[in-house]
C-alpha atoms as one frame of an Amber mdcrd trajectory, in Angstrom:
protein
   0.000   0.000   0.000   1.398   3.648  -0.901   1.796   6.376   1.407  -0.542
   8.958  -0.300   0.486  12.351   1.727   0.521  16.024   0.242   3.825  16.746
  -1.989   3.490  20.111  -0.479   4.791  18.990   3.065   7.132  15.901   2.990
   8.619  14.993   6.375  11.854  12.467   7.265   9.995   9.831   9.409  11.336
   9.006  12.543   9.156   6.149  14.422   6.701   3.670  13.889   4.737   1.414
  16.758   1.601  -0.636  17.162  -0.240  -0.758  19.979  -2.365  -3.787  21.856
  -5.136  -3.405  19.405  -3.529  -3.317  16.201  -3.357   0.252  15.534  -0.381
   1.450  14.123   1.073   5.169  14.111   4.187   6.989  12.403   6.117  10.258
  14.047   8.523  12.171  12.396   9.777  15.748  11.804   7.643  19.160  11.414
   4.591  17.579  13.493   3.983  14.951  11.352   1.882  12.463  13.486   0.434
   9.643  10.535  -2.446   6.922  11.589  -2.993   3.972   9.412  -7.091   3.028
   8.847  -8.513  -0.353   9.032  -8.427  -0.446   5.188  -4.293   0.363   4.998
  -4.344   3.797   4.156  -1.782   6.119   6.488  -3.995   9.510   7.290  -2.473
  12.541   8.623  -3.348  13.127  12.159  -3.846  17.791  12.516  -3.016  19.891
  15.673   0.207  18.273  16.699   2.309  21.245  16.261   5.573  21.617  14.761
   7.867  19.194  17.171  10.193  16.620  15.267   8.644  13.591  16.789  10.968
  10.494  17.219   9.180   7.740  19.528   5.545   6.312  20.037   4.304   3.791
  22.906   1.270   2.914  23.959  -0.907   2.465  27.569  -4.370   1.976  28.151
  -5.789   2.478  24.496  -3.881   5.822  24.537  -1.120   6.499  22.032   1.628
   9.147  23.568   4.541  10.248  21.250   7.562  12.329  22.425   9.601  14.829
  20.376  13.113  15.892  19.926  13.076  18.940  22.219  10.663  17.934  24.919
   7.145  17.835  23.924   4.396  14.843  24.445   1.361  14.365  22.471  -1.807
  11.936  23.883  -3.533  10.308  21.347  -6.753   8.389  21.732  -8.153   7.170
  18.267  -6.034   9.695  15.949  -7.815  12.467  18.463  -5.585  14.450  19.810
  -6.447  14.586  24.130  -3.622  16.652  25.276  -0.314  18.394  23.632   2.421
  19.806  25.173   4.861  21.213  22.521   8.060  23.525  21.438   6.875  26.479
  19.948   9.062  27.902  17.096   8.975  31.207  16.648   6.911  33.176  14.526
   3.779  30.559  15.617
């Protein structure tokens, strides 16, 4: 299956992890935060910032993902619960 994301933003990918129930996530630079569907396709996952992301785990159904200079994302079902991110400036 092809990864089918916009030619207009194109990050280096960092991580990739599954969770218990099959789900399976991708984290990489400029806040990109990818989800795969039941049916193989990897969807973009929106308000996760600008943080280069570089590890995923998973606890209680929740997905939480850590960048490069200190910020944590909780996922629950490619909704995003709580972020705490680097700003850059000029955001």
């Amino acid at each position: 299956m092809a990864l089918n994301i916009s030619a207009r933003r194109r990050a280096t990918l960092r991580a990739i992890g599954g969770c218990e129930d099959g789900r399976l996530h991708a984290v990489g630079d400029d806040g990109t935060v990818l989800r795969r569907t039941d049916a193989g396709e990897w969807l973009r996952v929106t308000g996760t910032g600008h943080e280069p992301f570089s590890a995923i785990a998973c606890d209680a159904g929740r997905l939480v993902i850590s960048g490069m200079r200190g910020g944590v994302v909780v996922l629950d079902g490619g909704r995003v619960l709580r972020a705490y991110l680097w700003k850059r400036s000029g955001d």
